[in-house]
N, C-alpha and C positions, 0 to 999 in steps of 0.2 A: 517549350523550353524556357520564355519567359519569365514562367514560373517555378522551374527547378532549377536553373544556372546560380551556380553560387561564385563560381572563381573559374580564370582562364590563367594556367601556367607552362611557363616555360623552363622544362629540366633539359639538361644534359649532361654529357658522361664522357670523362677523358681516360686513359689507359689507370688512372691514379682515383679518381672519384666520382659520384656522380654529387650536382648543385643544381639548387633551384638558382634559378636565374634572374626570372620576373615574374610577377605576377600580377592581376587586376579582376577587383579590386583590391586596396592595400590591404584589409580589414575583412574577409570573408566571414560572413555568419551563416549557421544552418536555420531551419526554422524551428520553432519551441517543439517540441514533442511530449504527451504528457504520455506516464505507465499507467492511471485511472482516471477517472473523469475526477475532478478538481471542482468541490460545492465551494459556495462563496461566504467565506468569513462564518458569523455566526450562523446563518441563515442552513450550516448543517444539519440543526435538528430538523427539517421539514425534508430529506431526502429522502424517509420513508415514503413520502407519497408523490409517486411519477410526476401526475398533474403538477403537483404544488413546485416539486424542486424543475421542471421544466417551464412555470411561469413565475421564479423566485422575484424576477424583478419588477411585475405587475403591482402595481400600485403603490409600490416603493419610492419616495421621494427622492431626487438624487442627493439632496444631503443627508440623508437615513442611510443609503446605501455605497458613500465614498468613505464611510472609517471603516464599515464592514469587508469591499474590497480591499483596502490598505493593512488590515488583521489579517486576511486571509492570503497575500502577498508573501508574508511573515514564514510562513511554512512550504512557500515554492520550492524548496528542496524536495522534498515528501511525493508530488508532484512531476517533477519536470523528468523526464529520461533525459540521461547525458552518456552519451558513449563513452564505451573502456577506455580508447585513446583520448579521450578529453580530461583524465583525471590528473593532478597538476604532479609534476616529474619533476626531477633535475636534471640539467644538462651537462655533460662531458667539459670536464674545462677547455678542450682543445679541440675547437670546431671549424671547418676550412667554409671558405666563404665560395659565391659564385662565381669568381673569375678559379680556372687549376691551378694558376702558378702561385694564389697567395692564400695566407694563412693569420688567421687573427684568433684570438683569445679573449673569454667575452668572463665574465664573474660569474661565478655560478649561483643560481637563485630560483626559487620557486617559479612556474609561471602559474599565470592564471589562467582555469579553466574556462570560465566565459571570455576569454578575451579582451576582459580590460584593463589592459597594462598601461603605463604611463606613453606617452606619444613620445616622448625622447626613450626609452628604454632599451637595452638591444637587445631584446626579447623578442621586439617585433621585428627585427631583421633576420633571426635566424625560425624562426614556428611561425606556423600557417595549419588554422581550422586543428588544433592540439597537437598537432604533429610537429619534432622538429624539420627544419628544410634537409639534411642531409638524410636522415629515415626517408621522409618523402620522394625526393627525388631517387635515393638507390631502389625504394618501390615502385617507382614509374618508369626505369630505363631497364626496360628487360634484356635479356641476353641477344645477339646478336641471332642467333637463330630463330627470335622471337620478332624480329622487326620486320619493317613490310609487310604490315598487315594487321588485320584488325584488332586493336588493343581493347579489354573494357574487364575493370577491374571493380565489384562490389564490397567496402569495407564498411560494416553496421550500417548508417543511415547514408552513406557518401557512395557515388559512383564516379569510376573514374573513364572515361574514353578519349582515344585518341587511336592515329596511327606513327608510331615509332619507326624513324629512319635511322642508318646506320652506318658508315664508311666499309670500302669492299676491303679485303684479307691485306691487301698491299698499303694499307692506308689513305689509297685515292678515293675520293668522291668522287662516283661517275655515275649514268642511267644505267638502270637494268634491263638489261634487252627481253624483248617479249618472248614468249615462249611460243616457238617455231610450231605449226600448225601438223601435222602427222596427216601423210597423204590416205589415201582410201585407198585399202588393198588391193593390192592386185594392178594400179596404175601408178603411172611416173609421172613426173613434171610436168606443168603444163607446157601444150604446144610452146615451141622459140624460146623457151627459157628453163635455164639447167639449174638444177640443185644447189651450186655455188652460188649462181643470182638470189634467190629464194634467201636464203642463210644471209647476203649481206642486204635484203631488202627490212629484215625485223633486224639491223643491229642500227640501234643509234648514233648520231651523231658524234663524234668525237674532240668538238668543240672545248668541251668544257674540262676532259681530261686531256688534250694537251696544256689546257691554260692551268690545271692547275701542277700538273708534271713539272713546271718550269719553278713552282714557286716552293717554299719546306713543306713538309711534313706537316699536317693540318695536328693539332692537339684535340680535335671535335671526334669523340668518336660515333657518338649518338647523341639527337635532339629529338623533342618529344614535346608537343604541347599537345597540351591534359585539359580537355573540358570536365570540369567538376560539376559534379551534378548530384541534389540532394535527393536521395532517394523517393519514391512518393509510399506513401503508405499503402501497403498489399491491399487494404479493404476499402483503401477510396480508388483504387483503378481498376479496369475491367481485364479479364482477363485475355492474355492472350494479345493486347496494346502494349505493354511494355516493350518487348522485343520490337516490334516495327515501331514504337518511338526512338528506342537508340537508335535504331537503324538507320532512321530518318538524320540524325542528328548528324552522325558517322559520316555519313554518304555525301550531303549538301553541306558540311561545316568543315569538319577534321579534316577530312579527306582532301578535302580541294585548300585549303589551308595550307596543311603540311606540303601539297604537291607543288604549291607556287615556291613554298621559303625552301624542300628540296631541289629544284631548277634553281634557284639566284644562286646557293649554295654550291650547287657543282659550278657554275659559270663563273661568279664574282666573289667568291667563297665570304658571301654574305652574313650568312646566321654565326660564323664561327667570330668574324670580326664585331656583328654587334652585340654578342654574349663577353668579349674582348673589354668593348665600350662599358656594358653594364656591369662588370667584375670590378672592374677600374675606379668608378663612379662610387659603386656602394662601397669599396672598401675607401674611400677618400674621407666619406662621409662617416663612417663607422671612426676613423681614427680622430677626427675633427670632434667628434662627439655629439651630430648633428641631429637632429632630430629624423625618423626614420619619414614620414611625412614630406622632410625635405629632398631626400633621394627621390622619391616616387615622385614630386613634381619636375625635379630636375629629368630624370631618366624621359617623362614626357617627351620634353622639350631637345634632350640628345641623340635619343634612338626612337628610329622609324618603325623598328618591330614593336617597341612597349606602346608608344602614339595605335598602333593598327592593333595590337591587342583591348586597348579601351576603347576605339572606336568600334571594336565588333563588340566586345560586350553589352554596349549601353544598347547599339542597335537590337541586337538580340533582345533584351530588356524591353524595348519599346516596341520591340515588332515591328523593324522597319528594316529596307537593304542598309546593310555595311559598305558604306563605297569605302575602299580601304586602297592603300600605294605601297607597295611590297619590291622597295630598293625600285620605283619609277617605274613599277608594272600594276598597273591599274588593275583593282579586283572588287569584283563586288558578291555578294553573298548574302543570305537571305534564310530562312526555313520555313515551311508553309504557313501563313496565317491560322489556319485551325488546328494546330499541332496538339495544342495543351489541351484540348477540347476532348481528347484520348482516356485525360486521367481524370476525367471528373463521372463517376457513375453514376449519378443521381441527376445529370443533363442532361433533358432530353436532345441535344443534338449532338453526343455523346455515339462517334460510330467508330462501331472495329472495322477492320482493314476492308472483310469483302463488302459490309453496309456502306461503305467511305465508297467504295469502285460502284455501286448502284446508284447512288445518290447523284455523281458526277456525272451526268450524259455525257456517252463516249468514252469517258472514263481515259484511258491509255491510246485507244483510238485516236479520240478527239484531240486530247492535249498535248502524250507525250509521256513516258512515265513519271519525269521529273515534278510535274505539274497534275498529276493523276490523284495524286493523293493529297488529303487534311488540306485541299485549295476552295474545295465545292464551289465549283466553277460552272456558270453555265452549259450545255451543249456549244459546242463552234460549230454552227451552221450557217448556212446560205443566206438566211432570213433575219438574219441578229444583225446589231448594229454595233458600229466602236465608238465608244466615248473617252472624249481623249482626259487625261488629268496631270496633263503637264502644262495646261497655259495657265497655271497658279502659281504664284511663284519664283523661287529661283531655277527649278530644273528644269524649265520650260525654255528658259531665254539660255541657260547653261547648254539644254542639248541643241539648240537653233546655229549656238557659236560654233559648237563643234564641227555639225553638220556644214554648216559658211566655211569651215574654214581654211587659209591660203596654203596649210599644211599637210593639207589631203593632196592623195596621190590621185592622179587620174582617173584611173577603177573605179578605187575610191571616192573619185569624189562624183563618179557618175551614178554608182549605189545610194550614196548621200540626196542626191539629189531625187531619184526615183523616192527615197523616204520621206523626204519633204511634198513630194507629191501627193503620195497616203495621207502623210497627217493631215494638209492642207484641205482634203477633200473628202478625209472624217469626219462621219456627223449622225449623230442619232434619229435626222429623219434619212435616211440610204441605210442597204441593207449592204451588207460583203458581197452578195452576188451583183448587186448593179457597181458597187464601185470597180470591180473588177472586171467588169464591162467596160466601164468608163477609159480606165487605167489601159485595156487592153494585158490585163496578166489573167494568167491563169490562177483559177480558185484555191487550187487543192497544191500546188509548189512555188507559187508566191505569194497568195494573200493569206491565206494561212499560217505560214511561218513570220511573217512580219509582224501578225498578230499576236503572235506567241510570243514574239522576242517584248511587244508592246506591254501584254498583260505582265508576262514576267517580271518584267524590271519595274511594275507599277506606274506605268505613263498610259496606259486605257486600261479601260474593263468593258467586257460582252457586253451588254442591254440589248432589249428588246427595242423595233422600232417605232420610232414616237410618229404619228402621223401630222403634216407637213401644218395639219388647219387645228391642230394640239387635241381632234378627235378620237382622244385614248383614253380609256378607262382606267383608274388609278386607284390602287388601296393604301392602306397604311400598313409598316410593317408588323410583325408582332410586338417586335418591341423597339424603341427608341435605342441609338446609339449614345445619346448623351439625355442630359436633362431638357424640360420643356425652354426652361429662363435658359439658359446656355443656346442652345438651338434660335430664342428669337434674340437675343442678344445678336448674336452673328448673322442671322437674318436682316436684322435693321443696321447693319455694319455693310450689307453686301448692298442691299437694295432700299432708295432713298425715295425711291416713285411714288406720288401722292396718290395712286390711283389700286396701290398693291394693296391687299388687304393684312392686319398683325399676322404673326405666324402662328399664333394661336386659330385664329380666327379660318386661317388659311387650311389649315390642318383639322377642321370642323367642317369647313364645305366639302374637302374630299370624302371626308368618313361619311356626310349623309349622302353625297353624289354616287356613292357604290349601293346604298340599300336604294335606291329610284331604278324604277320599272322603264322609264321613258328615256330621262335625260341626263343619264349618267357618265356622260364623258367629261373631260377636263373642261373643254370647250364653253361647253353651255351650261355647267354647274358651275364655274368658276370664272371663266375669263367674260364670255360675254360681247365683245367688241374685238371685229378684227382689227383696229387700231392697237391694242392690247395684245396681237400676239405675238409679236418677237419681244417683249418685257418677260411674257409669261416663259417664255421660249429659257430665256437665260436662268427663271426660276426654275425650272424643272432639271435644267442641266446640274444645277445648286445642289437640288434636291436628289437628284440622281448619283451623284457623286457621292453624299452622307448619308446612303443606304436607308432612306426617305418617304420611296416610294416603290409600291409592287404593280407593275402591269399586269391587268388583268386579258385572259385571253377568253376567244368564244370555242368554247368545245362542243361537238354536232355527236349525238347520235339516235339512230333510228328508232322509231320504235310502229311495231306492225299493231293496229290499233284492233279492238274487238271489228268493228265495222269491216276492215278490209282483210280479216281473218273469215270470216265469215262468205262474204264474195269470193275468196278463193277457194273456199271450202265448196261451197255450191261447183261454179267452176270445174273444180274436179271429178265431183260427182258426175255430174254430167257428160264430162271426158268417160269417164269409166264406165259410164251409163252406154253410150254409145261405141265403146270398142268392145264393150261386154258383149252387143248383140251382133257384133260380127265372129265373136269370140263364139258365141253361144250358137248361133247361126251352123256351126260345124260340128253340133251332138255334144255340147256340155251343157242341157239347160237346166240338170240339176244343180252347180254350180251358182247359174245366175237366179235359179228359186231362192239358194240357202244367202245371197247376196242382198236380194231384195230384202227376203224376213229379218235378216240383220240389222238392214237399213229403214225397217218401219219400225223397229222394233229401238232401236237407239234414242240417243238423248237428245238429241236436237230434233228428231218427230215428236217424241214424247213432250217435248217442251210445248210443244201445241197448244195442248190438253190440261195441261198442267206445271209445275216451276219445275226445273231439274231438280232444285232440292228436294221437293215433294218427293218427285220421281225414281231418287236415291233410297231417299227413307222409306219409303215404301216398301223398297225388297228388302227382304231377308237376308244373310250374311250370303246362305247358299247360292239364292240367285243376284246377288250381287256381284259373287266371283264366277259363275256362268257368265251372265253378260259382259264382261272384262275378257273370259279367256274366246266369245264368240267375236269382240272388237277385234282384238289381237289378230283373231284367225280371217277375218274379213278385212283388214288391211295388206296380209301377205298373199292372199286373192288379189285385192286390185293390183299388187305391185306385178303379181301373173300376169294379171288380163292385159294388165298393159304393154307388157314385155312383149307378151303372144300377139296382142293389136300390132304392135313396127312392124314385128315378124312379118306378119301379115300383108300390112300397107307395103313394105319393102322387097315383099315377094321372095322371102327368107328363107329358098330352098337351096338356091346352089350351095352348096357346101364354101367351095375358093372363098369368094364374098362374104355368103352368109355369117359365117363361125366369125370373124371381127367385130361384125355389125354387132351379134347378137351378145357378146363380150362387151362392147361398147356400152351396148344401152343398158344390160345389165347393172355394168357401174356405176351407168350415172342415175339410176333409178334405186340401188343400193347403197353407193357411196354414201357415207354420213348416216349409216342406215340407224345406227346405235342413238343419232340425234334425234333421227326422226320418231321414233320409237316413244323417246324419254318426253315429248313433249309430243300433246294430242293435238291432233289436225283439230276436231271438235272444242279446244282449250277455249272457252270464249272473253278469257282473259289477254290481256295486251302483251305482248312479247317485245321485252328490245335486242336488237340484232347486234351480238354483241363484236363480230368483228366481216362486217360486210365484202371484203375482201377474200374472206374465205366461207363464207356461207355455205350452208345445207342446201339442196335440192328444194328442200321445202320453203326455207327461205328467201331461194331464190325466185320462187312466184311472188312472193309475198314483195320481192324490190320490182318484181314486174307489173305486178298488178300496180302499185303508185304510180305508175307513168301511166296506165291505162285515161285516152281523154287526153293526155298533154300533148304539145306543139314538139315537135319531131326535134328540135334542134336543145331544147328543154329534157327530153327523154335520152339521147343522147350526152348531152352533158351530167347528167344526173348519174348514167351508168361507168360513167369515165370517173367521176371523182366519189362517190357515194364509199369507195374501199378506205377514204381517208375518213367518215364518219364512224369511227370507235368510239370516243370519246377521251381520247388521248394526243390525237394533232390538232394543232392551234390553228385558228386562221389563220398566223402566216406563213407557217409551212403548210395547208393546202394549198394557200396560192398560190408560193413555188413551186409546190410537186405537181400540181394542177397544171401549170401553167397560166392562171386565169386572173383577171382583171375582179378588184376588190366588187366590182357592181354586178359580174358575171354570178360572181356566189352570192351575193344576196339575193337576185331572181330566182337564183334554183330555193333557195332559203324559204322566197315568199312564194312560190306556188309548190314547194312539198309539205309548207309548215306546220298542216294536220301530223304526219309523220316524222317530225324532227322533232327534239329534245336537247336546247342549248343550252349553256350554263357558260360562267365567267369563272375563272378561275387564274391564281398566278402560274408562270410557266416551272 
């Protein structure tokens, strides 16, 4: 919204008129729009040729080419699209101002379409963006049927949103009571409480309609602040983003906006008294003959709604919270940092709604829906750490006073005091699961909420955790937040340590410490001396906070190697070998004949003698697809023979018993049967196991055969955490979900290593 926010106003509507009120900025503009692409000056004759009019300014000097832009300036008409309502009018001699009860008479005169009228002229007191204020505001205060509820008006390039509120039939300002919940048929009330209860447990407070019963008849009959928004061009956004960007807007801006200035209003009949102040004001200044400039600093300086209107715009503007005071009710507001990021199609980090909920681990889970979206926010797990970004600064010592202070209630100040404990014992080397040890609270209903409230309002953000001896792997991001000289500029601002290296310089040993094979931690590519590591300690913290540095993680996964594909291959045969001849043993020994000839006759005998390729080429298409459909038919043999082998050993007659057993083993010698199929036992290619957790039958020899020879307590370990090598958990969520001590996983690491396949990668 940064990028599209043009003006924030405030209309309303009395039984006689609707007025704009206030607005900020004084001076709203849209952004230039051309109807065709626009060549430059003389340099028209070359737009026949793509290339040429796409590289016009290559080798062009800039004094060659500043008369030619300045000629071609000349014809901006020709060029620029200006909307219908921007074309220059005249105005009614008799036009009522923003306060209802008064009335002024302005000269009637051209105005100007671009906007630039004289700074004293009272032009600029009555049009805004080409429209006069009285058109405008009777366009933005809709009928009374229409209010309470989501407003959002498209005129040409301009959007307008907000939500319009309204006074009830009698002319009181009160709440609107929620709509009573409709029981489930066929039952009454809940237990101990009767339908009368129910009915006055949704009506509101009546506070603020006796206070104002006591006082006249309000003049207010609707207010309405209108976020103005310039439209974005249909072929630079994606589709289907538009709608969940208003939405967005609507929902964390307008919405909670309007619902604070509607509360002060029924209560202290706030917004009617400072629409009162600003009527008063500008017409003082209109009859003085004041410069309109002058109003709009003065109204600053008078009223606390025009002050809270430009402090939420500029925040908007910079992408920052609005701490805003609404008549001494402290508010603050914000919209997601990746918001704008919607209408840019040509960015690659450019997501629609469901890409945006993939991206976020956890997504609505984790965060919250508020936080769910255009945030791309880490996962909130166990194994993350918080970094705090309020000890910069004034917000820092601002929330410490709060927190301190002699004006908190007891509750109150025992809550305060548990938050100062968090922050205090916040730190990127602890994870959320030990501080919550520490703390003694629970994970998932107070350290998590605390966190949310922390990222929210931008006083921490998630990281990964940094290890205590700074042994973390570090990359660089893709791209820089700021420029190089800006970045060491404030570098050599922060840190004056003779021993710290330039930030150039500093920013080259991490980029070669990530391609090293050995010693590619922070540690020992960078720091060197543990005398050195709480300096470096505060660098990274630096570095962490200006989105600086990516932690790298080690990601595990299996892979069943030719060699020990092959030992299970034997293995088996030899299983099959030996239940066959019990199998056979009872009058099937034609079976184990057509078994054997299959099995001299295959590719791994044949390899003996000769290469499998050989062994290939050699047949013919015909017996090429004979020995395929005699493999096929001598694997669903052995999965017989061995079925009939349990049978067998397990003395698989009684019926009671038998039928489970025989269901049982069936499954688990067909289960995954379609895997085992698509991938040949004889494959003497390497296979990675791509989610060990839920492996085949087939590869689950293949995780048994690697323990074969290992130390019992190794073999054990291995089969308890191996479901976390996929190659999508980090080491430090195995070592939470594990349970297990950082040197625990590197043992099993160094004696499965034949079988393992680790990589670094960001989380």
């Amino acid at each position: 919204m940064s990028e599209t926010l043009i003006a924030i106003l405030l209309v309303t509507s009395s039984a006689k008129e609707s007025s704009l009120v206030y607005r900020w900025p004084p001076h709203p503009v849209t952004r230039v729009r051309l109807t065709r692409p626009r060549p430059v000056g003389d340099l028209v004759t070359h737009t026949d040729n793509p290339w040429r009019a796409s590289n016009l300014t290559e080798g062009v000097s800039e004094d060659t080419l500043r008369p030619l832009l300045e000629r071609g300036n000349s014809h901006e008409d020709e060029y620029v699209w200006r909307r219908p309502a921007a074309t220059p009018r005249r105005r009614s001699n008799s036009h009522t101002r923003s306060h209802p009860t008064s009335r002024r008479q302005s000269p009637s005169k051209e105005y100007p379409a671009d906007g630039s009228a004289d700074s004293s002229s009272s032009e600029l007191y009555s049009h805004v963006l080409g429209y006069s204020a009285e058109f405008l505001a009777g366009m933005l205060c809709p009928h009374k049927s229409m209010c309470h509820q989501k407003f959002e008006l498209v005129v040409d390039d301009l959007a307008f949103t907000g939500h319009p509120v309204c006074v009830d039939a009698d002319g009181t300002w009160r709440f609107k009571p929620e709509k009573p919940k409709m029981a489930p048929r066929g039952r009454g009330s809940r237990k101990g409480q009767s339908p009368q209860v129910d009915e006055k447990a949704l009506t509101p407070e009546k506070n603020g309609e006796v206070k104002r019963s006591q006082q006249e008849q309000s003049w207010l009959e609707t207010f309405h602040m209108v976020f103005v928004l310039d439209l974005p061009d249909p072929s630079s956004s994606q589709s289907g983003n538009l709608s969940k960007y208003f939405d967005t807007i609507y929902e964390q801006i307008a919405f909670t906006m309007t619902a604070v200035l509607y509360q002060e209003q029924i209560l202290h009949n706030y917004v009617e008294t400072e629409c009162d102040l600003l009527g008063t004001l500008e017409n003082d200044h209109i009859d003085k003959g004041k410069p309109f400039a002058d109003f709009m600093s003065q109204a600053l300086k008078a009223s606390s709604i025009a002050s809270a209107m430009k402090t939420l715009y500029e925040a908007i503007k910079d992408n920052t919270i609005a701490r805003l005071s609404i008549n001494e009710f402290p508010l603050e507001l914000q919209l997601p940092p990746y918001l704008d990021e919607l209408l840019h199609n040509d960015d690659n980090t450019a997501l629609d709604a469901q890409e945006e909920d993939e991206f976020e681990v956890g997504g609505v889970q984790s965060w919250g829906p508020e936080m769910s979206f255009a945030w791309r926010l880490p996962s909130l797990a166990p194994w993350k750490a918080l970094l705090r970004l309020d000890n910069e600064g004034e917000q820092g010592y601002e929330l410490y006073l709060k927190l301190r202070g002699p004006q908190l209630a007891s509750q109150d100040r025992e809550l305060a005091e548990q938050l100062l404990k968090f922050l205090d014992l916040a730190s990127i080397t602890l994870c959320l699961a030990d501080m919550a040890s520490l703390l003694d609270w629970d994970l998932e209903s107070q350290v998590y909420p605390t966190v949310r409230w922390l990222v929210h309002h931008r006083r921490a953000k998630i990281v990964d955790v940094v290890h205590p001896g700074l042994k973390t792997v570090f990359s660089l991001p893709p791209t820089l937040p700021a420029t190089v000289a800006t970045l060491t500029a404030d570098f050599a601002k922060a840190f004056t340590h003779s021993s710290l290296p330039p930030f150039p310089k500093l920013l080259s040993l991490i980029t070669t410490a990530t391609y090293e094979q050995t010693t590619n931690h922070f540690y020992a590519s960078v720091v060197r001396s543990k005398e050195l590591i709480p300096i470096y300690q505060d660098v990274i913290i630096w570095m962490l906070k200006r989105d600086l540095l990516e932690t790298l993680h080690l990601r595990i996964r299996i892979v069943a190697t030719p060699e020990l594909k092959e030992h299970v291959c034997v293995q088996r045969r030899l299983a099959i070998a030996r239940k066959s001849r019990v199998f056979g043993a009872k009058g099937n020994e034609k079976d184990k004949e057509d078994q054997d000839k299959v099995k001299d006759n295959s590719p791994s005998t044949a390899a003996a003698d000769s290469s499998p390729v050989e062994y290939w080429v050699s047949m013919s298409p015909k017996s090429a697809r004979r020995q395929t459909r005699q493999l096929s038919q001598t694997r669903k043999r052995e999965r017989s023979y061995s079925v009939q082998s349990r049978k067998s050993e397990k003395g698989g007659h009684d019926e009671k018993d038998g039928d489970g057993e025989d269901e049982e083993d069936e499954e688990d010698t067909t289960s995954h049967g379609e895997d085992d199929l698509s991938v040949d036992w004889d494959d003497p290619r390497a296979s990675i196991i791509r989610d060990p957790g839920r492996a085949t039958p087939m590869e689950r020899q293949w995780l048994n055969a690697m323990s074969e020879g290992k130390n019992e307590y190794l073999r054990r370990r291995f089969e308890r955490i191996n479901q976390y090598f996929n190659g999508k958990c980090t080491d430090d969520e195995i070592l939470y979900k594990a349970d297990i001590s950082r040197k625990q996983l590197r043992e099993v690491l160094h004696h499965y290593k034949e079988y393992l396949q680790t990589s670094l990668h960001p989380s």
